[in-house]
N, C-alpha and C positions, 0 to 999 in steps of 0.2 A: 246733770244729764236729764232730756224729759225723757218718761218710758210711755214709747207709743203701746196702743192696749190693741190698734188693725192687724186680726191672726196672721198676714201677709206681710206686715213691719214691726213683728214684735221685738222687743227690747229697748237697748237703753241706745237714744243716737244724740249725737250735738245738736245743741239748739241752731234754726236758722241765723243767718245772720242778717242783722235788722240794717242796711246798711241807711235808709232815705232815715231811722231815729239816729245812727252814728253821725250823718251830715250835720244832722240839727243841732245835735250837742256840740257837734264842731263849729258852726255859728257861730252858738252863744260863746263860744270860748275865742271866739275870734279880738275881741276888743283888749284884753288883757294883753293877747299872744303878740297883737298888734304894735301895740306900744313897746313891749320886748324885742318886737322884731325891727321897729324903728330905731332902738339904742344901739341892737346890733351892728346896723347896717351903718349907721353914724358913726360907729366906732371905726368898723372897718375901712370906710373913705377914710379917716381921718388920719390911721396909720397906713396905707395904702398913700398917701398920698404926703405925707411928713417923711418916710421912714424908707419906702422901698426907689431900689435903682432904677433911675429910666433907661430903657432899653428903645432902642430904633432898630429899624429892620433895612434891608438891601436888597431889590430883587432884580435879577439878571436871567433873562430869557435865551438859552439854548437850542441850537439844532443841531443833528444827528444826520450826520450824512453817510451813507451808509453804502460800503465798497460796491453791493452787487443791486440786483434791483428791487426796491421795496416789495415786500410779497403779505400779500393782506394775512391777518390772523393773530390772534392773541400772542399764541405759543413766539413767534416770529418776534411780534416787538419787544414783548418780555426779554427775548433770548441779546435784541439789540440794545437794550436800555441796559439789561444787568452788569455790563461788564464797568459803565459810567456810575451807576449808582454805589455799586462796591468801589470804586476805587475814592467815592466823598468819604469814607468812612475809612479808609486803610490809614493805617498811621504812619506809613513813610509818606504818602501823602501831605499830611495832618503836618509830621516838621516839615514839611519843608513847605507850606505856606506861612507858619512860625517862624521861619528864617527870615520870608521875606516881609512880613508882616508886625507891624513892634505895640505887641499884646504883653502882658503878663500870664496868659493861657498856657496850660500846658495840652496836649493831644487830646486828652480827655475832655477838656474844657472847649475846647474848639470844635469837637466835635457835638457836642449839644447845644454851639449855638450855630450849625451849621447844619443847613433842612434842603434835600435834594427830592423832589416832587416832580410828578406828571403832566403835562401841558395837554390840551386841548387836542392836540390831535398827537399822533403816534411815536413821532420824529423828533417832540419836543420836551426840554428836559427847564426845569423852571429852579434856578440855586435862591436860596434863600439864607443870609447872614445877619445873623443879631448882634448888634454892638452897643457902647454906652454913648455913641453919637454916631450922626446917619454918616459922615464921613469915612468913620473908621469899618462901618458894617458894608461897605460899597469895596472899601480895601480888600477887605476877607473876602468877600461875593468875588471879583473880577480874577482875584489871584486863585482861585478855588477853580475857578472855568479855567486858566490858564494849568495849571497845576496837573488837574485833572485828563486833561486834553491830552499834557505831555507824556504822563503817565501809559494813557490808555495808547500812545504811538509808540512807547518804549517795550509796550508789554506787546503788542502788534510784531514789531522788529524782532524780539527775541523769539516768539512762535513761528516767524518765517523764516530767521535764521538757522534753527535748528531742525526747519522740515526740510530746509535748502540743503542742508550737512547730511541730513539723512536719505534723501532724492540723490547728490552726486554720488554718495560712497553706494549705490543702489546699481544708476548707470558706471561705476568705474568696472563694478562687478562684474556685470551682463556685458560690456563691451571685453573685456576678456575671456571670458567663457564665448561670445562671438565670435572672438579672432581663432579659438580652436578648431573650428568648425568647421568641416569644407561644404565647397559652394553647394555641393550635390546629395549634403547632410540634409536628413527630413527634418532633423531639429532648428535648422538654419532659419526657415521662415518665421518661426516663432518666435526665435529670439528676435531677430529684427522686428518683430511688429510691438514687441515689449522695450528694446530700448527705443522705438519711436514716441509710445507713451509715454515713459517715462521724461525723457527729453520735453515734452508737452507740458506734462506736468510743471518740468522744472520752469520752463517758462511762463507759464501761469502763475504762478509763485513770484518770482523776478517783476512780474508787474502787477500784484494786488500792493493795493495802499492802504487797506482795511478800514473800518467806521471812522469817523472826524467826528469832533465837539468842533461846534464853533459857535462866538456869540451873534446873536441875532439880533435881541433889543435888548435895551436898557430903560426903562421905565421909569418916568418922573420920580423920585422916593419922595414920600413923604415922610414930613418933616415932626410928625407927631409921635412921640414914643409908643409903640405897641404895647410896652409893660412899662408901669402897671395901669389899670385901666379901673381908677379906685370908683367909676360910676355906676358900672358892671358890675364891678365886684363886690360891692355894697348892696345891691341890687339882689345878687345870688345869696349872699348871707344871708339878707332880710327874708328872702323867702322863705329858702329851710329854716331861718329861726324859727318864723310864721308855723310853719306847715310843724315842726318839731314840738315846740312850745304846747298851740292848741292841742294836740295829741295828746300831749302828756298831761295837761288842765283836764281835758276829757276821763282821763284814766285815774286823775287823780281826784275828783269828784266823784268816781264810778266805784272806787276800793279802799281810798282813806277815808278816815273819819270817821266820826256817830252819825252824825245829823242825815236823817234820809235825804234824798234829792231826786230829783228829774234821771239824772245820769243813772246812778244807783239802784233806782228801781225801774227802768227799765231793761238793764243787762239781768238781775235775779228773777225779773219775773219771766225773762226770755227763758232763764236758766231752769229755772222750774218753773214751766210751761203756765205760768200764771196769766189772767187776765189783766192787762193794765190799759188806763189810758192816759197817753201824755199828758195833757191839760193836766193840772192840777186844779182840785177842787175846792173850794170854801171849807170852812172849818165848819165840821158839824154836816158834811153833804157828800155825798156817796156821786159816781159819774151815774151818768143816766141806763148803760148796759149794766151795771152789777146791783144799782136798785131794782132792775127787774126783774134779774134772778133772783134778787131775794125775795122780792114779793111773790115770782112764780110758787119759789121752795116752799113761802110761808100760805100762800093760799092752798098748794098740794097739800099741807100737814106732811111736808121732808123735813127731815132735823138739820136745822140751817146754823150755822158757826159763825157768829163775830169775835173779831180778836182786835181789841183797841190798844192803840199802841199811846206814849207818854204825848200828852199836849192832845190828842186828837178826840176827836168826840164822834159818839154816834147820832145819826138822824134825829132830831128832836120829835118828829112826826112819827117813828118807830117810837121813841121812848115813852111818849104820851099815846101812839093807839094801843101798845101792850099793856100799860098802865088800866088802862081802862077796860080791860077785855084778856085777862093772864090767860083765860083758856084757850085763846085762841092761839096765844105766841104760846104756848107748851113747848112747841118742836126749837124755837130761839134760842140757843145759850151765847151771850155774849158775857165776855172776861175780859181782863186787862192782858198784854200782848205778855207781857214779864211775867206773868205768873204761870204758875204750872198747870192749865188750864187741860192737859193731856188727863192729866189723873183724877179729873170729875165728870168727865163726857166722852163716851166713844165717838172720837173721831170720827173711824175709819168708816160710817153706819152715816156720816153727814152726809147730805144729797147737796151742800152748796157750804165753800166757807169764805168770809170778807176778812181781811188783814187792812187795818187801816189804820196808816201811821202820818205824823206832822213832819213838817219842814223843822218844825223845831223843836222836835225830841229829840232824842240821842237812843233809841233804840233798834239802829240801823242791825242789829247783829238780832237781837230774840226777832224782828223780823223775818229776818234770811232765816234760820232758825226754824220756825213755823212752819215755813212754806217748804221749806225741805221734807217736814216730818209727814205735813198735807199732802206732797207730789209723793214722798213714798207709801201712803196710804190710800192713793192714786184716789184723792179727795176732789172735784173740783174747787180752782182756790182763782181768788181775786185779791188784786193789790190797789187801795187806794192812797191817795197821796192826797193830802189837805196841806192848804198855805194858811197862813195866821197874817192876821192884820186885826186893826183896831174895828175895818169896815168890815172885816169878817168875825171878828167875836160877838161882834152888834149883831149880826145878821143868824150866828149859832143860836141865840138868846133867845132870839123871836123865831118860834116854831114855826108858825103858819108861813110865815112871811117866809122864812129860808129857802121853802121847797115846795110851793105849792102842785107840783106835779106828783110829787114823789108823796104828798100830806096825800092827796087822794087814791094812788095808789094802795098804798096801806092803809087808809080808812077803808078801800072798797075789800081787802083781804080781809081787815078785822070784822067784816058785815056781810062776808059773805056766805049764802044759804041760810040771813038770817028772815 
């Protein structure tokens, strides 16, 4: 955690998240993930395409005719499509396109390769069958529309047969209770205008024919299996391997290991609120913002903290202008990063401290370490990172030459008010 010290954001909050340095690390990690993701993907054409069954599809276009008159409205078409879509799905349905159809399917199976969808406009209902050849997926498609149809007229007949049963035994009623009646009964008109409806009724009934399925097109099929589709699907593996892979390279340079790195120190320094800069620097050379705090600290007379960690070196231009003028660096204690450098210098009394570690130490841990003990002494702290190479220990070696910006710097602190 950093601990904000603004009296309106005091305590402890999560560090920002760095996302445009997340991208970058995810970059570099992109070439490894790459090549993982290319084997991935290779593999899975290869069994996608040796091992899995082909599937072909059937499509059969539906219309919906529909007894009374189309009446605009969601609620409306919903209510006309529902009674067809449930019945693709019912399993008396299901055997008996199994009876006429010669699958090894049983209701269950048939019904997962059998997809009843929405058409274009309201009235239109689109079947969809998957088979292991386009012949056989046209089978199942056409007897599915057949099936369904008959279904949805058998279920029609038995709702108007039993409102028909229940309308006559309605008028046998009221026509008896009329005949008691005499002409001159007040009650009289009223039964007659009720067995008039009724009668209406029943005739209404007698001639509704209810919603029809019937087919409408039948569409070219093609002839290419819809599954499996091993070029896609090689495709979509490779990515998330991609996308999976670098992540995990990211996180796994950011938390395993000794060896500091890019990754590594830029998540710690976020963590406690250190100063860092990506670049990595030469061996033996400080970035250009933390040498000038230190020169600010060292020209103030602040008690300024180096912490040298294993392989890295400090400024040769610092070690030769102190050398030459100790009175001046008084306020400097630099130590090696592993040592217990806590119990010869107050800390918490430093007005600047430098942690500066190599690519190819192994002291990734008294690092983090440090800068914990420095954020909780709410120290200001800097993290540098040095690369090693043959052209950068050459360049360590030679004082003047490493840093001639930073050599006059600190010359001009070790001379100044002189």
């Amino acid at each position: 955690m950093v601990t904000v010290e603004d009296p309106v954001h005091r305590g402890d909050v999560p560090p920002p998240v760095d996302l445009a340095g997340h991208l970058r690390e995810f970059a570099r990690a992109l070439v490894p993930a790459l090549v993982v993701a290319l084997l991935v993907g290779g593999l899975v054409f290869a069994l996608r395409t040796t091992f899995a069954e082909r599937e072909y599809a059937a499509n059969l276009v539906t219309e919906i005719t529909p007894s009374g008159e189309l009446v605009p409205g969601d609620a409306f078409v919903e209510q006309m499509r529902a009674p067809f879509m449930g019945l693709a799905q019912d399993t008396t349905v299901l055997d008996q396109v199994l009876s006429e159809v010669d699958t090894d399917w049983d209701a269950q199976t048939l019904s997962e390769h059998v997809e009843l969808s929405k058409g274009p406009a309201p009235q239109i209902l689109i079947f969809t069958a998957t088979a292991d050849s386009p012949e056989l997926a046209e089978q199942i498609a056409r007897s599915m529309v057949v099936t369904v149809s008959q279904a949805a007229f058998a279920n029609h007949s038995r709702e108007i047969s039993a409102q028909l049963d229940q309308i006559q035994a309605t008028i046998g009623a009221e026509e008896a209770r009329n005949a008691t009646l005499l002409p001159e009964d007040p009650a009289r008109p009223e039964s007659d205008r009720q067995l008039a409806e009724l009668r209406g009724q029943l005739a209404t009934l007698q001639n509704s024919g209810g919603d029809t399925l019937t087919l409408l097109a039948s569409p070219a099929q093609d002839t290419s299996p819809v599954s499996p589709q091993p070029v896609s699907e090689g495709l979509v593996a490779g990515v998330v391997t991609l996308i999976v892979v670098a992540e995990l390279i990211v996180a796994w340079r950011s938390r395993i290991g000794k060896r500091p790195n890019r990754t590594w120190a830029r998540r710690v320094a976020r963590r406690y609120g250190a100063h860092f800069d990506p670049s990595t620097v030469p061996a033996g050379e400080l970035d250009p913002l933390t040498s000038a705090k230190l020169v600010q600290a060292i020209r103030d007379g602040r008690p300024a903290l180096l912490l040298v960690g294993e392989h890295a070196a400090a400024p040769p231009s610092l070690t030769s202008a102190r050398d030459a003028d100790r009175g001046r660096f008084r306020t400097l204690f630099d130590a090696p990063l592993a040592s217990p450098w806590w119990q010869r210098v107050n800390a918490g009394a430093a007005g600047t401290a430098v942690v500066v570690v190599s690519v190819t130490g192994t002291d990734r841990a008294a690092a983090e370490r440090a800068l914990r003990q420095l954020a909780n002494l709410h120290v200001p702290r800097n993290l540098v990172l040095q690369r090693a190479g043959r052209h950068d220990r050459r360049r360590a070696k030679s004082a003047p030459a490493a840093s001639p910006t930073e050599n006059t710097e600190l010359n001009q602190a070790n001379h100044h008010d002189r």
